[in-house]
MDTraj code that builds the backbone (N, CA, C; nanometers):
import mdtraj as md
import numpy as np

residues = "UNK UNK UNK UNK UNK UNK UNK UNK UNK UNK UNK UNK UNK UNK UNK UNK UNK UNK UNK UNK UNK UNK UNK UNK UNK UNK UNK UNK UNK UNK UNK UNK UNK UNK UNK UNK UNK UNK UNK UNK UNK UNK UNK UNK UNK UNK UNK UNK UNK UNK UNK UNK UNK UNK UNK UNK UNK UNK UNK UNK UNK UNK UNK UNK UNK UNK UNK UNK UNK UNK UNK UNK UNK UNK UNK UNK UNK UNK UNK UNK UNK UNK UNK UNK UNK UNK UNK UNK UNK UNK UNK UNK UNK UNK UNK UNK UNK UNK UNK UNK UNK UNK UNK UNK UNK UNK UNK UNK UNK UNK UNK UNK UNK UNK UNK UNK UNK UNK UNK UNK UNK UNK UNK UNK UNK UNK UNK UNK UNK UNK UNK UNK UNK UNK UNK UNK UNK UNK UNK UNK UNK UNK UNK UNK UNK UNK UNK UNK UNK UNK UNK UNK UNK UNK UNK UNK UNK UNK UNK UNK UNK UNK UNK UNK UNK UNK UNK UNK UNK UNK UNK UNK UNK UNK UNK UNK UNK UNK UNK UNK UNK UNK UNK UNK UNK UNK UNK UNK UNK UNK UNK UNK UNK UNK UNK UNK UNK UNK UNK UNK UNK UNK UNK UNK UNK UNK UNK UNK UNK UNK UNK UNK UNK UNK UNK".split()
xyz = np.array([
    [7.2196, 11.7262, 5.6035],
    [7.1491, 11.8510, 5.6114],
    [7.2017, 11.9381, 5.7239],
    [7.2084, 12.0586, 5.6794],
    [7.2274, 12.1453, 5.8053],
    [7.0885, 12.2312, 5.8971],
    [7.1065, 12.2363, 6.0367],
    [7.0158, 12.2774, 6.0682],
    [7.0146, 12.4535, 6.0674],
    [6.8965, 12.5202, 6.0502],
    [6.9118, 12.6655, 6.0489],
    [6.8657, 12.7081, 6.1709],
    [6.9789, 12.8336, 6.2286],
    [6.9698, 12.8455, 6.3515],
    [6.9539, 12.7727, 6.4765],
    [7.0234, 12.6512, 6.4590],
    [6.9882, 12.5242, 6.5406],
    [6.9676, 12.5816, 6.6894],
    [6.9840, 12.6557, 6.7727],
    [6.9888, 12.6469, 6.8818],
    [6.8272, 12.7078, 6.9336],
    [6.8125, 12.8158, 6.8516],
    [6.6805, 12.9073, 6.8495],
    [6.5376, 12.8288, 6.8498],
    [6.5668, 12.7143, 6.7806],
    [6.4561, 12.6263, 6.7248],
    [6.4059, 12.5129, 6.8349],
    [6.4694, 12.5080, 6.9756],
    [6.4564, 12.4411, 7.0988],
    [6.4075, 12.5692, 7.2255],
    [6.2924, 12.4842, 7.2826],
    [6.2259, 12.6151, 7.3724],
    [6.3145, 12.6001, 7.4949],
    [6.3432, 12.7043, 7.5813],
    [6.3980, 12.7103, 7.6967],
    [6.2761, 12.6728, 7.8239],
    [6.3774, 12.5746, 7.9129],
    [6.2721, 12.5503, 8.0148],
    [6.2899, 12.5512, 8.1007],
    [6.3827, 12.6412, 8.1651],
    [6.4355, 12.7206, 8.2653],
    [6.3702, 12.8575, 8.2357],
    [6.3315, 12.9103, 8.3783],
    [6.2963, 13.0980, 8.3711],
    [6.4186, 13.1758, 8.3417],
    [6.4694, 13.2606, 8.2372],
    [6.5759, 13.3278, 8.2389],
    [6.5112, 13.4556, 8.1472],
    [6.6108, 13.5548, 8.2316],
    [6.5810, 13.7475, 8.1337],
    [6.6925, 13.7747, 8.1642],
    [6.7249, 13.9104, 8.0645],
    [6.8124, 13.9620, 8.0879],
    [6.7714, 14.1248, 8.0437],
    [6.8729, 14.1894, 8.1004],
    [6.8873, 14.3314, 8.1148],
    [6.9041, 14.3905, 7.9274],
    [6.8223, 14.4566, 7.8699],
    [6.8687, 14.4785, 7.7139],
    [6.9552, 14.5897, 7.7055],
    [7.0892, 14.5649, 7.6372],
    [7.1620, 14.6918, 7.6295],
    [7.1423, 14.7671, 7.5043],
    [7.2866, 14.8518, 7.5284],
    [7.1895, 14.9937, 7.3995],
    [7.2295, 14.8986, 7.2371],
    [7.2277, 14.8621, 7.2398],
    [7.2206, 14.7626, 7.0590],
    [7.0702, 14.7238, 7.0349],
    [6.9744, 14.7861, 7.1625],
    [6.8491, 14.7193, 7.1441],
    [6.7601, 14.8611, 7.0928],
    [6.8099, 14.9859, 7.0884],
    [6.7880, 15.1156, 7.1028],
    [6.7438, 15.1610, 7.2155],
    [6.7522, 15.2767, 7.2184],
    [6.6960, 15.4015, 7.3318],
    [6.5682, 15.3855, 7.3985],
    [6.4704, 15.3332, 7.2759],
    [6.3458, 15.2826, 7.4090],
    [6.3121, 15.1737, 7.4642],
    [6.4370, 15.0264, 7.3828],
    [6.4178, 14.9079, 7.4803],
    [6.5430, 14.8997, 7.5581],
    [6.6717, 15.0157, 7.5331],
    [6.7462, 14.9884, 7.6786],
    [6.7401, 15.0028, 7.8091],
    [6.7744, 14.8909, 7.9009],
    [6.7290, 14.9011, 8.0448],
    [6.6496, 14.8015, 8.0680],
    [6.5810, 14.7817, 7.9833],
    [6.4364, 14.7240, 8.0117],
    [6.4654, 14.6086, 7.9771],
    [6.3804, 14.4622, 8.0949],
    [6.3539, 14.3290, 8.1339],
    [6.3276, 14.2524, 8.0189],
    [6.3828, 14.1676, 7.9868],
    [6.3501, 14.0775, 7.8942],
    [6.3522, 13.9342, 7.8866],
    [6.2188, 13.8481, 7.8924],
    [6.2958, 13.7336, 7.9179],
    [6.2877, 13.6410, 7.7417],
    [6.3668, 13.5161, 7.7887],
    [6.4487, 13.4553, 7.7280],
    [6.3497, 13.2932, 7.6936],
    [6.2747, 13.2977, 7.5698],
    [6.2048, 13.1681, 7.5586],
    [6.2759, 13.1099, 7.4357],
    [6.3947, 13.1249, 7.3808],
    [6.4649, 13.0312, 7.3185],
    [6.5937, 13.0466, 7.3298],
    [6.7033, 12.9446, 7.3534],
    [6.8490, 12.9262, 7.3578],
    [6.9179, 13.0072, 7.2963],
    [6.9472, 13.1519, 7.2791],
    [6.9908, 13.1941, 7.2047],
    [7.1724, 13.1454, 7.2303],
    [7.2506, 13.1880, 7.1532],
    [7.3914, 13.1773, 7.1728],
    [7.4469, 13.2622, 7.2693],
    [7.5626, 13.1698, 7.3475],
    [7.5808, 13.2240, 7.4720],
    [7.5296, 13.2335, 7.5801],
    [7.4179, 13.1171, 7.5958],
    [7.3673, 13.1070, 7.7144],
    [7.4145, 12.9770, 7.7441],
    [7.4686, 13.0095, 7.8772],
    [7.4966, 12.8294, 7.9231],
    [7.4019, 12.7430, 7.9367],
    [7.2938, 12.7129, 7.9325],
    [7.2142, 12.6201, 7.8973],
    [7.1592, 12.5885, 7.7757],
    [7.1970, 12.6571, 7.6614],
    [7.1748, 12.6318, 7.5258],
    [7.1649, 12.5238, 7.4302],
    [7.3117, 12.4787, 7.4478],
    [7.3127, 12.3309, 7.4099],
    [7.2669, 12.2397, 7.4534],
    [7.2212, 12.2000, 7.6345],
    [7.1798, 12.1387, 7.6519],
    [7.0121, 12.1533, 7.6009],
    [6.9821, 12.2102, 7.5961],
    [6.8229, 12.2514, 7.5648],
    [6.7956, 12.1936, 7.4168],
    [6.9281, 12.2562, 7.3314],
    [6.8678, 12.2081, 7.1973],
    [6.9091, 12.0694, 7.1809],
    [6.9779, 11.9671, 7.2404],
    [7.0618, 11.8222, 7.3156],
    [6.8861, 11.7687, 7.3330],
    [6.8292, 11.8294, 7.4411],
    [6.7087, 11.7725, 7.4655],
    [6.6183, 11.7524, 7.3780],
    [6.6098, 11.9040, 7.3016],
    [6.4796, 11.9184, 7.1985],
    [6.4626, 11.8361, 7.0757],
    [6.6279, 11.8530, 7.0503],
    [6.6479, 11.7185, 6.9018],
    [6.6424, 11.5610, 7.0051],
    [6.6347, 11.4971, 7.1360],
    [6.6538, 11.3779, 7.1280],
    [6.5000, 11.3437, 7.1695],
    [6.4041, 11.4418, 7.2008],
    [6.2691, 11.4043, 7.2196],
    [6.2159, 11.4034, 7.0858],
    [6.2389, 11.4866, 6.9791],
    [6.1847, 11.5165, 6.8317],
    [6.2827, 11.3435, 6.7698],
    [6.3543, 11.3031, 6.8010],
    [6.3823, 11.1446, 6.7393],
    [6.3156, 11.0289, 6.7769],
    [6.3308, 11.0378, 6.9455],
    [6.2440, 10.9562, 6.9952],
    [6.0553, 10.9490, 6.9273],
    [5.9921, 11.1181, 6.9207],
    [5.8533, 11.1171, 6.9083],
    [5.8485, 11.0580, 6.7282],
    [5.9642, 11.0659, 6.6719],
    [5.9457, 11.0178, 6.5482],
    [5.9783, 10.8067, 6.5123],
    [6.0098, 10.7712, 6.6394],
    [6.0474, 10.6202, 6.6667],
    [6.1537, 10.5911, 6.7046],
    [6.2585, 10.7333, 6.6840],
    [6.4174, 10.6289, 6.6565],
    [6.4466, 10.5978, 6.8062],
    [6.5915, 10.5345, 6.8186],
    [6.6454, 10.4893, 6.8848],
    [6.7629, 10.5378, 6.9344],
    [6.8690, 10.5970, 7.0481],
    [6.9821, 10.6339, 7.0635],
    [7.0807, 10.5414, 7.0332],
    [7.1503, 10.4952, 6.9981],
    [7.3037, 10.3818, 6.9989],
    [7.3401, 10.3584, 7.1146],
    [7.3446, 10.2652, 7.2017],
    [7.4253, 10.3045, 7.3262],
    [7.5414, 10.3212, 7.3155],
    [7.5969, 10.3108, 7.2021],
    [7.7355, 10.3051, 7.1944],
    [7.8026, 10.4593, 7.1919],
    [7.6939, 10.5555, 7.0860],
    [7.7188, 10.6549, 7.0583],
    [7.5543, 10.7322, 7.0730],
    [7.5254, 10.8427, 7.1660],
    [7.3815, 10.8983, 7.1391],
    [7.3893, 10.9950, 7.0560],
    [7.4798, 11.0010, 6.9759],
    [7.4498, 11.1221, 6.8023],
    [7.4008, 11.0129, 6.7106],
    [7.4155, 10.8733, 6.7337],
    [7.3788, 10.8104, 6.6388],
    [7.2303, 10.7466, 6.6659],
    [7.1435, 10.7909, 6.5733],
    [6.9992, 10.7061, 6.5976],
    [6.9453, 10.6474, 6.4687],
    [6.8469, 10.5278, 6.5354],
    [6.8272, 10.4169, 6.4646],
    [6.7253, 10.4152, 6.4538],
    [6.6439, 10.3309, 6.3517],
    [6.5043, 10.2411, 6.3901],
    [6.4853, 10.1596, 6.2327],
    [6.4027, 10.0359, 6.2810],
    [6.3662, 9.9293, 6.2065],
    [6.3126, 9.9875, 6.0739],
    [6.3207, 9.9547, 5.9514],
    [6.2471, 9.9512, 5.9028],
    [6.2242, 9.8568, 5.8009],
    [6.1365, 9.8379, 5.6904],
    [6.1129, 9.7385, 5.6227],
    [6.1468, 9.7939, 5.4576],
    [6.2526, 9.7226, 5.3923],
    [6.2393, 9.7512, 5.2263],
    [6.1754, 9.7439, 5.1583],
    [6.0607, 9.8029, 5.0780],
    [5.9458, 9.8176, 5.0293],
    [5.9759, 9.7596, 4.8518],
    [6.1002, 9.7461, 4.8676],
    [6.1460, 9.6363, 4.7229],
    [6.1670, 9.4560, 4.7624],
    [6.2488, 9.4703, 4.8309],
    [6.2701, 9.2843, 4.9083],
    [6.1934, 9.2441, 5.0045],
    [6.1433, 9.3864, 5.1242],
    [6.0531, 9.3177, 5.2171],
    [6.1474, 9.2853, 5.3539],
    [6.3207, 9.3349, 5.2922],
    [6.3780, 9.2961, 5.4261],
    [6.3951, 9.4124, 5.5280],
    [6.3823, 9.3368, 5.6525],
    [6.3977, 9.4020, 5.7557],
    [6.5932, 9.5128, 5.7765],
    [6.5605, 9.6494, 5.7819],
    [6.7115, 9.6725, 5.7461],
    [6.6625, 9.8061, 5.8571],
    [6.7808, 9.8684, 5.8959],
    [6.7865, 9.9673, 6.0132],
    [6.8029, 10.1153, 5.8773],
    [6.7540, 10.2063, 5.9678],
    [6.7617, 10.3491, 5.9278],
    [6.8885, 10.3976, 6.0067],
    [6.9764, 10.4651, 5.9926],
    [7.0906, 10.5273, 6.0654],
    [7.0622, 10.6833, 6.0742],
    [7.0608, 10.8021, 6.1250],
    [7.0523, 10.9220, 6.1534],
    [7.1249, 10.9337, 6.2586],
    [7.2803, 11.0272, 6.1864],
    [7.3991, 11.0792, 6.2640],
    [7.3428, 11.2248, 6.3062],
    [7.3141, 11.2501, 6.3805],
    [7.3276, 11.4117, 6.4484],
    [7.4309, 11.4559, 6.5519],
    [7.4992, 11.5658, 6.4815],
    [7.5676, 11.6129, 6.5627],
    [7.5977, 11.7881, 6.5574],
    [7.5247, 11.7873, 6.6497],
    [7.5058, 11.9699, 6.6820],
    [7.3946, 11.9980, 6.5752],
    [7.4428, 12.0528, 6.4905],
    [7.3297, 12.1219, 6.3212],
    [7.3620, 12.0615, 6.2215],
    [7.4521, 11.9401, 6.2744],
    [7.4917, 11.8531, 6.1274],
    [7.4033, 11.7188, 6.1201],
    [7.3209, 11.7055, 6.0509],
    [7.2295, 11.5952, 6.0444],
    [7.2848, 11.5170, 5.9079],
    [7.2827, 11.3501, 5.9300],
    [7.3461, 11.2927, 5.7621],
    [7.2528, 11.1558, 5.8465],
    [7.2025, 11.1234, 5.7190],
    [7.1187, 10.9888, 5.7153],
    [7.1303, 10.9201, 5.6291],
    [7.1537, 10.7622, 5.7029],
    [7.1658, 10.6642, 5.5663],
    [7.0145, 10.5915, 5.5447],
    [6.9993, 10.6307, 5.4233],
    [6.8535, 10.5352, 5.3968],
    [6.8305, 10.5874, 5.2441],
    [6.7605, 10.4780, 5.1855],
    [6.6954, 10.5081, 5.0803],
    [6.6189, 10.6057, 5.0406],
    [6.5385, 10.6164, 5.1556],
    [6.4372, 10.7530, 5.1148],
    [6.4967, 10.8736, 5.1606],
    [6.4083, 10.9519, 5.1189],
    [6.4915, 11.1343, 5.1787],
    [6.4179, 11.1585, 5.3076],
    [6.4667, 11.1076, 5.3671],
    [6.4047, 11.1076, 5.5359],
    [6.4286, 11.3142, 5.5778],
    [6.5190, 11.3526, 5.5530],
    [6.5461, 11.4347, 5.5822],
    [6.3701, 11.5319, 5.5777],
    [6.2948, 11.5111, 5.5150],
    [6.2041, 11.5910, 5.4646],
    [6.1114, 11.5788, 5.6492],
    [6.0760, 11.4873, 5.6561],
    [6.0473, 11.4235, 5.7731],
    [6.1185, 11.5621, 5.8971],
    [6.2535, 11.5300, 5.8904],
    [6.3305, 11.6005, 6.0233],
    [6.3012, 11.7482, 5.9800],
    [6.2942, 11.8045, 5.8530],
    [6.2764, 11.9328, 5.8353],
    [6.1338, 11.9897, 5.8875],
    [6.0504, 11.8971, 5.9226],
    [5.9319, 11.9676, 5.9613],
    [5.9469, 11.9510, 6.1495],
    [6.0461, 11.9547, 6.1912],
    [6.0796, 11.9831, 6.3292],
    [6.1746, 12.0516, 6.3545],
    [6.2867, 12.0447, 6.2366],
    [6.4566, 12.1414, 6.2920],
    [6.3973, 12.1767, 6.1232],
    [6.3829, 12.3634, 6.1039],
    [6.4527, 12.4273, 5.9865],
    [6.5680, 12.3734, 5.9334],
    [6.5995, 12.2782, 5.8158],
    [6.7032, 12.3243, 5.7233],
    [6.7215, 12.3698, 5.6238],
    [6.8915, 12.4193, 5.5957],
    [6.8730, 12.5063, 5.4786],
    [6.8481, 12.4298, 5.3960],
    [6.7882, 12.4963, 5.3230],
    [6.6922, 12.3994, 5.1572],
    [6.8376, 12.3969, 5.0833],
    [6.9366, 12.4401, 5.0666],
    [7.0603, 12.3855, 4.9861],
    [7.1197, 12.2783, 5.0573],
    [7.1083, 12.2002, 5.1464],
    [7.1772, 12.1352, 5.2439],
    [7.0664, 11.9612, 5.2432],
    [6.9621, 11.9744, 5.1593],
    [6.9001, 11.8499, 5.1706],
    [6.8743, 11.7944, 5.0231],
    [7.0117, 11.7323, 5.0062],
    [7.0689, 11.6838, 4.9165],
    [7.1454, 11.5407, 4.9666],
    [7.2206, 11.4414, 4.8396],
    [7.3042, 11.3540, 4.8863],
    [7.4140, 11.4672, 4.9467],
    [7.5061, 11.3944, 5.0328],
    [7.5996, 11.4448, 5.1068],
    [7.7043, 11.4611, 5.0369],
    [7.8021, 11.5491, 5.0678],
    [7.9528, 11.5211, 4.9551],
    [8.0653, 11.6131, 5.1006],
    [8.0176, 11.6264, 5.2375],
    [8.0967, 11.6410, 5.2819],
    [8.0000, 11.6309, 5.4392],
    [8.0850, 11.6136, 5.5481],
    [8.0631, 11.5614, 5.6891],
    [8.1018, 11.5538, 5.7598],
    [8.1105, 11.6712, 5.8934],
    [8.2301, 11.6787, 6.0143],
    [8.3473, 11.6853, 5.9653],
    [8.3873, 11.7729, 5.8579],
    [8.5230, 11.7607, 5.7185],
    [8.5603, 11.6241, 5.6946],
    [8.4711, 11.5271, 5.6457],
    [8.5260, 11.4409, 5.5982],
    [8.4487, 11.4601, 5.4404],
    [8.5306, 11.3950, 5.3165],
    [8.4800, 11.3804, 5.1917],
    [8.3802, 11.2580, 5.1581],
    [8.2678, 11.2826, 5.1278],
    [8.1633, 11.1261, 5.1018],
    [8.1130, 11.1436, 4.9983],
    [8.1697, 10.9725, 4.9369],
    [8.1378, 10.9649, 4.7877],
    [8.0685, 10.8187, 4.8465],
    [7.9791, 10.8037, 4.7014],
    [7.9614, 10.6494, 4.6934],
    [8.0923, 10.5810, 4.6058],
    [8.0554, 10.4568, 4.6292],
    [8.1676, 10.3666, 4.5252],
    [8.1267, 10.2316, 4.5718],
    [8.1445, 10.1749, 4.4438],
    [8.1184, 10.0150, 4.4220],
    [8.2254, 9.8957, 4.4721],
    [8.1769, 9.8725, 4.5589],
    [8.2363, 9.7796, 4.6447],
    [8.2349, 9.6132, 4.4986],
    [8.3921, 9.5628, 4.5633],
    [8.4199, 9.4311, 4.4267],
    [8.3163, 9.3448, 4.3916],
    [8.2117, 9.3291, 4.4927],
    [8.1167, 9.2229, 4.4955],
    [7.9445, 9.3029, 4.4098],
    [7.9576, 9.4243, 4.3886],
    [7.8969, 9.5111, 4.2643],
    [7.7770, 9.5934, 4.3684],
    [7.7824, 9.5976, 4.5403],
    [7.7562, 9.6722, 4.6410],
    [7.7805, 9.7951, 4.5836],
    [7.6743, 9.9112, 4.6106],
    [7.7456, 10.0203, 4.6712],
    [7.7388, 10.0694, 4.7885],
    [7.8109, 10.1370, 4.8266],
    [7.8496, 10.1760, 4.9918],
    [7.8853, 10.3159, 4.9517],
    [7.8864, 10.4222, 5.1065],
    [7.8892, 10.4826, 5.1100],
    [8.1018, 10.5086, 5.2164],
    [8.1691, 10.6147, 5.1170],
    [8.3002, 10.6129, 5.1479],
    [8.3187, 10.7135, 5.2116],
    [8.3895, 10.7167, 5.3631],
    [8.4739, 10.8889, 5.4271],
    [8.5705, 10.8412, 5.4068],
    [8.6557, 11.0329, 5.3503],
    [8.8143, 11.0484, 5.3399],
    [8.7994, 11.1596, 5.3865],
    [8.9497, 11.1389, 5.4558],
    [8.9901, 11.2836, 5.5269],
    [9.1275, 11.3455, 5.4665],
    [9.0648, 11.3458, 5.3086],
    [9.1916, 11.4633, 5.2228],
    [9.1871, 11.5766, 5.2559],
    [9.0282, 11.5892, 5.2593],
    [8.9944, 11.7771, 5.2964],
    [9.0088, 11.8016, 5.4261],
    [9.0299, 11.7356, 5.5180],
    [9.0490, 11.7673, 5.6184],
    [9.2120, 11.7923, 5.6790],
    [9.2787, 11.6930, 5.5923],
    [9.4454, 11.7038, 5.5561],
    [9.4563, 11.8173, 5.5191],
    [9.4261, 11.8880, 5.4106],
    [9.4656, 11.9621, 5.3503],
    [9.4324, 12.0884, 5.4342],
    [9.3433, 12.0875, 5.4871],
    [9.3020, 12.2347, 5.5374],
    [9.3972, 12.2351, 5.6823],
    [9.4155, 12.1171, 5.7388],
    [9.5107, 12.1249, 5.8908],
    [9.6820, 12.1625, 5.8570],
    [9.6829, 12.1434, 5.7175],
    [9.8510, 12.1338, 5.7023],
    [9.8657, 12.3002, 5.6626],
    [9.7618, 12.3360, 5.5737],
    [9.7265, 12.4937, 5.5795],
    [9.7305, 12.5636, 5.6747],
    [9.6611, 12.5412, 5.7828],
    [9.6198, 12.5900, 5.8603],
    [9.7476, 12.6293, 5.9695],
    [9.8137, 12.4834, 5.9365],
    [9.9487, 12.4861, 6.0067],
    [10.0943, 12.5576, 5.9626],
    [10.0773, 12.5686, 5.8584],
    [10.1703, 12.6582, 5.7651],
    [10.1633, 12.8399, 5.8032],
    [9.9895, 12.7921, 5.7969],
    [9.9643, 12.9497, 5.8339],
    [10.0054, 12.9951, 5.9788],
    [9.9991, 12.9151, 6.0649],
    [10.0444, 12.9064, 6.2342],
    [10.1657, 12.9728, 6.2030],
    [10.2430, 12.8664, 6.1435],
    [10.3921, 12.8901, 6.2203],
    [10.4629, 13.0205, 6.1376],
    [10.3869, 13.0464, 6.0158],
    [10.4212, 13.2018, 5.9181],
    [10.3780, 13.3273, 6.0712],
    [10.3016, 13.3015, 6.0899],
    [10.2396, 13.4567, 6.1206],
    [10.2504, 13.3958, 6.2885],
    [10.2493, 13.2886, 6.4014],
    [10.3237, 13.3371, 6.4897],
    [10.3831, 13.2824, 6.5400],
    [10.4892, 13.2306, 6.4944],
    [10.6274, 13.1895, 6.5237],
    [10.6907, 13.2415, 6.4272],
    [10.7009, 13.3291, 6.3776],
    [10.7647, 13.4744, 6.3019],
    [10.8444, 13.3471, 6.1981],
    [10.7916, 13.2379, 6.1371],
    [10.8765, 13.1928, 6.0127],
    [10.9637, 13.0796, 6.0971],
    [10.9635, 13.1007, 6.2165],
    [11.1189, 13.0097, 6.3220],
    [11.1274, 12.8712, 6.2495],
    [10.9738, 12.8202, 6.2448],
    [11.0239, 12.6450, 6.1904],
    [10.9217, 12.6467, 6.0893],
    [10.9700, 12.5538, 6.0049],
    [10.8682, 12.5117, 5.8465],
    [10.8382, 12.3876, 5.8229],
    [10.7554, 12.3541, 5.7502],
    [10.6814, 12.1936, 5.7776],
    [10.7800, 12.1271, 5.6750],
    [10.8415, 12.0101, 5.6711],
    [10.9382, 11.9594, 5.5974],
    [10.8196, 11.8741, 5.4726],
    [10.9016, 11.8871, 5.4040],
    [10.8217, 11.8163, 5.2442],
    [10.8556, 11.6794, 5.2446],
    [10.7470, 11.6156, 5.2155],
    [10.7506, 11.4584, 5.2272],
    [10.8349, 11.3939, 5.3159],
    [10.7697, 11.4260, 5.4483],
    [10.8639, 11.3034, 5.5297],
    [10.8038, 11.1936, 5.5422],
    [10.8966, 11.0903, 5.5743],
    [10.8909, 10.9305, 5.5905],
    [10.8266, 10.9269, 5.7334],
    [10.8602, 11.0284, 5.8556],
    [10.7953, 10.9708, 5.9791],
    [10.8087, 11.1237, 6.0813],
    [10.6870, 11.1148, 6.1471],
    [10.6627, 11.2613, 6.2376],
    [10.8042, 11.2853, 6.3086],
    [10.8974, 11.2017, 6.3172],
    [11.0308, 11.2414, 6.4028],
    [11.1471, 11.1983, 6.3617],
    [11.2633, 11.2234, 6.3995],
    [11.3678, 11.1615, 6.2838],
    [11.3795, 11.0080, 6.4145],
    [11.4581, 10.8396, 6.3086],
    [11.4392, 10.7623, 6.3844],
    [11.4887, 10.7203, 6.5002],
    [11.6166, 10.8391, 6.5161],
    [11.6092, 10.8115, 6.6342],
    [11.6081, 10.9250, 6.7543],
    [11.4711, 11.0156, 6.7527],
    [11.4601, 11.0880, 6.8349],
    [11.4152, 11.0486, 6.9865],
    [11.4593, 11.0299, 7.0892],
    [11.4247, 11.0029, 7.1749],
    [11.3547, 11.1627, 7.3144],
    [11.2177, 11.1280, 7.3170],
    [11.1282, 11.2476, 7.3995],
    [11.2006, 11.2751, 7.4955],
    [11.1792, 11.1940, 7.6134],
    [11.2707, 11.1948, 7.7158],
    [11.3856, 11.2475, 7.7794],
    [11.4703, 11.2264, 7.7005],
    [11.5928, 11.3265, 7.6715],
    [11.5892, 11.4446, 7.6166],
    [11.4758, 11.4991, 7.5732],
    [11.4825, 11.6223, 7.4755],
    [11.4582, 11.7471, 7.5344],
    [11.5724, 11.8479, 7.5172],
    [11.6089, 11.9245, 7.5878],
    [11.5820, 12.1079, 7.5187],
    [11.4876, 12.0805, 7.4438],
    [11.4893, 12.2280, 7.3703],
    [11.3441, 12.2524, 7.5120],
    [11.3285, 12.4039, 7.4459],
    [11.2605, 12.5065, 7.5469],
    [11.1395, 12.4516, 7.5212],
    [11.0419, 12.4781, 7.6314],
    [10.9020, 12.4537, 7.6345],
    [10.7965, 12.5335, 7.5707],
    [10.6971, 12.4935, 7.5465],
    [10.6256, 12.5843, 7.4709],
    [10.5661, 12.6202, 7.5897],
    [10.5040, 12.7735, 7.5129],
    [10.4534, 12.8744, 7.6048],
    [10.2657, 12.8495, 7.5943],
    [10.2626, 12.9091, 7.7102],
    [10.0911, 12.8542, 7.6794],
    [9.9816, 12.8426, 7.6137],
    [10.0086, 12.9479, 7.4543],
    [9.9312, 12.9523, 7.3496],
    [10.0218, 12.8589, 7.2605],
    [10.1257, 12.8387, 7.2686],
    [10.1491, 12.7249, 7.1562],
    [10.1402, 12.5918, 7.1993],
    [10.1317, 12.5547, 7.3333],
    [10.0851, 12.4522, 7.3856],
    [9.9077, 12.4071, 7.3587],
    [9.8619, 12.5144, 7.3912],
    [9.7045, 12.5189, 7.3370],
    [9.6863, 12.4753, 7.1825],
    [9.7870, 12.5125, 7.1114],
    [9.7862, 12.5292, 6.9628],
    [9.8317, 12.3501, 6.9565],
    [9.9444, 12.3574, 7.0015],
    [10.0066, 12.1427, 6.9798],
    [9.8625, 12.0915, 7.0184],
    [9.7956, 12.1094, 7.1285],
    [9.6412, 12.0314, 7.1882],
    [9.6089, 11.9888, 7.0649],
    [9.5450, 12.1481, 7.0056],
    [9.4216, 12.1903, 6.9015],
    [9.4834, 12.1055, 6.7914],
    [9.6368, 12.0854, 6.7313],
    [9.6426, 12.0038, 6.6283],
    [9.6449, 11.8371, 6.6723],
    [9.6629, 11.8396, 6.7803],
    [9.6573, 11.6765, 6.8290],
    [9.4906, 11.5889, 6.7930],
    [9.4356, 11.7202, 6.8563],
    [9.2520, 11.6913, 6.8165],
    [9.1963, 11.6595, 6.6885],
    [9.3105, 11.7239, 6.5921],
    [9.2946, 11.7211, 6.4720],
    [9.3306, 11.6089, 6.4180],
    [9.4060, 11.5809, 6.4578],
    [9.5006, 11.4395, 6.3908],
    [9.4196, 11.3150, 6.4656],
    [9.3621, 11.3344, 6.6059],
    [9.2677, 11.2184, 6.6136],
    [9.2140, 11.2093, 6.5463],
    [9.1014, 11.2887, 6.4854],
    [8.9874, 11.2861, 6.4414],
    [9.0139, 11.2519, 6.2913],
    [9.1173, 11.2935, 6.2044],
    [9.1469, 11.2605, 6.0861],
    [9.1736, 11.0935, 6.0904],
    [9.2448, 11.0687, 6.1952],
    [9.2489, 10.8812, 6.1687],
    [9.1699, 10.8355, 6.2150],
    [9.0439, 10.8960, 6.2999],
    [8.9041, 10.8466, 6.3050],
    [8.8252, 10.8002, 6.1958],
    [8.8407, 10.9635, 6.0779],
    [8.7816, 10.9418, 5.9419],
    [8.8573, 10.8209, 5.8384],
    [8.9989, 10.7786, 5.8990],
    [9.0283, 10.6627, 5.7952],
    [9.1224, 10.7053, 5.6748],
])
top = md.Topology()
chain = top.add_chain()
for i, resn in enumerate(residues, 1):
    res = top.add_residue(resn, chain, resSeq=i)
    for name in ("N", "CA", "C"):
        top.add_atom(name, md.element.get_by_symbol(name[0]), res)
traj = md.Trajectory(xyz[None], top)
């Protein structure tokens, strides 16, 4: 599920106003205004709505992961076998995905607005693709792939180097390995990148973690 207006929907608990400019019109510019929800662009925003969603999990039972605190838990009981099995609820930022039988989501919607098209089974997540599929032993489980997320970074990257690196280098078609085998770094003597295409190598490095995160 996605959350609507996620940030708005957490109260501020810090004193903050600000000055309204003329986008507010002629008889509220100038004039004091203060600030009782996170709007965007306030540096305390995220943390506020960070707080508001981990007290609204806790007041509902769950649990943080210590491993990971987007991931929360709690006991519950199968009302078909009787066995004891955990609830999972991934939150991260306005992206909410829960594994469980029931539509829990209905539950979280009466604390975070979501959009009513968005509380459904899932079919996509932090760009990864999620399907079910039947595991050999006649299980089903729930599957991430990161095709769509391939596909949109190699785009994305095509589109980079067209429009600004004026065409200079092109992504080679089906290679066997990110470098030829025997490129050695160390020794490598071409020019450095400049500080927006260095920013840009980061931004695709982030990308490529996160795609062999998804598997």
């Amino acid at each position: 599920g996605d959350v609507m207006n996620a940030y708005v929907q957490a109260p501020v608990t810090e004193k903050v106003w600000m000055t309204l400019g003329n986008k507010w019109g002629p008889e509220m510019t100038g004039k004091k205004a203060i600030i009782v929800r996170p709007i965007y662009g306030l540096n305390l925003s995220s943390a506020e709505f960070c707080a508001h969603l981990a007290g609204s999990m806790v007041y509902l039972g769950y649990s943080p992961c210590k491993a990971d605190h987007d991931l929360w838990l709690k006991a519950k009981i199968d009302p078909k076998t009787q066995h004891q099995y955990y609830l999972y609820i991934l939150c991260y930022v306005d992206n909410v995905l829960i594994v469980d039988h029931d539509a829990m989501l209905r539950h979280i919607d009466k604390f975070f607005k979501l959009k009513p098209e968005s509380i459904r089974d899932p079919d996509m997540y932090l760009g990864a693709k999620i399907r079910q599929h039947q595991a050999k032993n006649g299980a089903w489980c729930w599957t991430l792939s990161p095709v769509k997320c391939v596909q949109e970074a190699v785009s994305n990257c095509k589109k980079h180097l067209k429009e600004k690196l004026n065409g200079k280098y092109t992504m080679p078609k089906g290679p066997a390995n990110p470098f030829p085998m025997k490129y050695e770094a160390e020794i490598d003597v071409l020019v450095e990148c400049d500080e927006d295409t260095a920013n840009y190598f980061q931004l695709i490095i982030g990308v490529l973690r996160w795609i062999v995160e998804i598997g």
